[in-house]
Residue, then its C-alpha position, 0 to 999 in steps of 0.5 A: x538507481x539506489x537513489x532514484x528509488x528515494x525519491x519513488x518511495x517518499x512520493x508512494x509514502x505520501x500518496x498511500x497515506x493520503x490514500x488511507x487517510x481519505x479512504x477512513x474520512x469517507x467511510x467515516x461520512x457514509x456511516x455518519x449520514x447513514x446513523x443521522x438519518x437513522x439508518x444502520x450502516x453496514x459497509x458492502x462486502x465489496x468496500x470492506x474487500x477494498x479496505x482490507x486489501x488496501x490496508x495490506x497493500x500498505x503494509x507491503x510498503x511500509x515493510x519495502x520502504x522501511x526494511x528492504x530498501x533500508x538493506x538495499x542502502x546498507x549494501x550499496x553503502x557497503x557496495x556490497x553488491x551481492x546483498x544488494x541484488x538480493x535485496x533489489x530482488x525482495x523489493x521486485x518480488x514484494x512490488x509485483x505481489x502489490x500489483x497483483x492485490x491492487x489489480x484485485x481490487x480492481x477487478x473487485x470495484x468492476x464485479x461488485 
């Protein structure tokens, strides 16, 4: 599990970086377009909603990836099983909190 969870998180690491990265390339290209043509560019509320919890949900990660999964290998490596349940429990409660910011965003791009 420990291990399958590895690999999970190295393949979310790249798609949620690859996420940010286009997401600001793309702001980026609209806002150029937009002062090249002369207009000013004002990025919708509904863009900006997206950014910010997209940027969260990141943040999220980072910190499951980066801090509760570094406990889960101590506890496991220690086989320290109950901090490793605990951990595995962070990592479930910090994961559905995710979902729950990307089904909001979700609703979001449908009600803009």
């Amino acid at each position: 599990m420990n291990e399958v969870l590895g690999r999970f998180f190295k393949a979310v690491l790249v798609a949620s970086l690859l996420a940010l990265a286009s997401g600001v390339w793309m702001l980026g290209r609209v806002a150029k377009q937009a002062v090249q043509s002369g207009g000013n560019f004002e990025m919708p509320l509904a863009w900006t909603i997206m950014a910010v919890l997209g940027a969260a949900m990141v943040a999220i990660f980072m910190h499951i990836r980066f801090a509760l999964y570094k406990r889960l290998n101590a506890a496991v490596g220690a086989s320290d099983w109950s901090a490793g349940g605990a951990a595995l429990a962070q990592i479930r409660r910090w994961v559905s909190f995710n979902l729950g910011l990307g089904v909001l965003i979700i609703a979001v791009t449908l009600l803009r």
